[in-house]
C-alpha positions as CSV (number, residue, x, y, z in Angstrom):
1,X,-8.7,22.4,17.4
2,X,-10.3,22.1,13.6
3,X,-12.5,19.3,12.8
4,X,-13.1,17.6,9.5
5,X,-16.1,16.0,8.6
6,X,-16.2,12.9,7.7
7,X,-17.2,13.4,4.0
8,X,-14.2,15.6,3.9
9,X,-11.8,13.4,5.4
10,X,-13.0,10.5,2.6
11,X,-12.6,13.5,0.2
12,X,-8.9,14.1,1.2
13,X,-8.3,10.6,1.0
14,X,-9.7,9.7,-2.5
15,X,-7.8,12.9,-3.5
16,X,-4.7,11.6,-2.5
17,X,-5.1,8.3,-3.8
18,X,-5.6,9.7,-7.5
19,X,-2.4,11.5,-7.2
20,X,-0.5,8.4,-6.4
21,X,-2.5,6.4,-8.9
22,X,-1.5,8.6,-11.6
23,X,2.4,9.3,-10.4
24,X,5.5,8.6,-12.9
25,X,7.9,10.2,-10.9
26,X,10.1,7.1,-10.8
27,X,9.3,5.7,-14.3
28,X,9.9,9.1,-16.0
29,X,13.3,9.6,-14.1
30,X,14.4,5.7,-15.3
31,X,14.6,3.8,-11.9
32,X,11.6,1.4,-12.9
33,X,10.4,0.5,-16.1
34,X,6.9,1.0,-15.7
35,X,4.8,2.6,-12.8
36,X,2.1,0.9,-10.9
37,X,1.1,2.3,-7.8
38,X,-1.4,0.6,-5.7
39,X,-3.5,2.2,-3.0
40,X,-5.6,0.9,-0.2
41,X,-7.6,2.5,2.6
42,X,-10.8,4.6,3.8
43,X,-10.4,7.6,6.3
44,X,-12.7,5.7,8.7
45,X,-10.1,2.7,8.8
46,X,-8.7,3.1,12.5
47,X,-5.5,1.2,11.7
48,X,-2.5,2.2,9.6
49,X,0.1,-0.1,8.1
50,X,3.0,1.0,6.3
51,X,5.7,-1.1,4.8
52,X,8.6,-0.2,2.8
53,X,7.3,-1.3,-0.7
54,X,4.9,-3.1,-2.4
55,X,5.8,-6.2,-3.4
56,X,5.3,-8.5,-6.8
57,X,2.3,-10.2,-5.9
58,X,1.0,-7.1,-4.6
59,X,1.7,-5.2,-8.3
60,X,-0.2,-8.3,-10.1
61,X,-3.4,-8.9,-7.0
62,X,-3.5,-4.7,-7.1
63,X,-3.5,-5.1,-3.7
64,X,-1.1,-4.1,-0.8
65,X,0.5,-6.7,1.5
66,X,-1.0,-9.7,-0.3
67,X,2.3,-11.7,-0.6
68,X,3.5,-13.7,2.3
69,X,4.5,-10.6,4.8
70,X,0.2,-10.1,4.5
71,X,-0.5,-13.2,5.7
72,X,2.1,-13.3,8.0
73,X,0.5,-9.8,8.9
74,X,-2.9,-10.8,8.8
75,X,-2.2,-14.3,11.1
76,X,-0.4,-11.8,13.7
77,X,-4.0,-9.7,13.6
78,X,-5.7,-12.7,14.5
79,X,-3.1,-13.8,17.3
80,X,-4.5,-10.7,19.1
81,X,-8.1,-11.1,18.3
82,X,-9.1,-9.2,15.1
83,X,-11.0,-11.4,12.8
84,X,-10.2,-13.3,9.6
85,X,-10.0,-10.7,6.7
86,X,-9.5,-7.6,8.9
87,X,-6.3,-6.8,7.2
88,X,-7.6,-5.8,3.6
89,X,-11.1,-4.9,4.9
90,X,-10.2,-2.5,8.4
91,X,-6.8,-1.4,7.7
92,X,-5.3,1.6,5.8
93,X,-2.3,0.0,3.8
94,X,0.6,2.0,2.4
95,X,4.2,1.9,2.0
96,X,7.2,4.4,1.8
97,X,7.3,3.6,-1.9
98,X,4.0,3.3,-4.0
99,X,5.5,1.1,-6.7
100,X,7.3,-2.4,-6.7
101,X,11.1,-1.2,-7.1
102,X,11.7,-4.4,-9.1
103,X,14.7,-6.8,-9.0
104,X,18.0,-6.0,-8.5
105,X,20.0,-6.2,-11.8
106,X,22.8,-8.0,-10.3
107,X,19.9,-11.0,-9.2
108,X,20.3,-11.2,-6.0
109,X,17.1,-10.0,-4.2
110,X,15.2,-6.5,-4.7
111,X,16.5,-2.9,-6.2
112,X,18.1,-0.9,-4.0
């Protein structure tokens, strides 16, 4: 079995969080206006979170999961002992998309 140090594994990480910082993918293909990934996480954080996109008040905070599913998250945490604040301070946050996929052109809820 290989081991990675921990300086490497923060490496790894910060390398991978430029590349999705910097991605277009979507933007340049025409499915969103504008690109704005958001990233969240250390390789020491011990728990990971993955939803399916970030939302709009993530896109304007910069910050995943701080809409109402975070808090809903966050008071869950609590519920089974983690303290206040451990969401955006101890947890790795991602999502299957990096970028808010905006509102669905016919108005009724998000893009699909």
């Amino acid at each position: 079995m290989t081991t990675i140090s921990n300086r490497d594994q923060e490496a790894a990480i910060t390398s991978l969080q430029q590349r999705i910082l910097s991605c277009r993918l979507c933007q340049q293909h025409g499915y969103i206006q504008v690109a704005q990934p958001i990233v969240s996480g250390r390789a020491s954080d011990r728990i990971l979170v993955i939803g399916q996109a970030p939302g709009h008040r993530s896109i304007t905070n910069n910050l995943p999961f701080s809409g109402p599913g975070g808090g809903i998250l966050q008071k869950w945490l609590e519920q089974a002992g983690f303290p206040g604040g451990y969401l955006h301070e101890h947890t790795y946050l991602s999502s299957l998309t990096r970028c808010d996929p905006g509102r669905n052109p016919r108005g009724n809820g998000d893009r699909r």
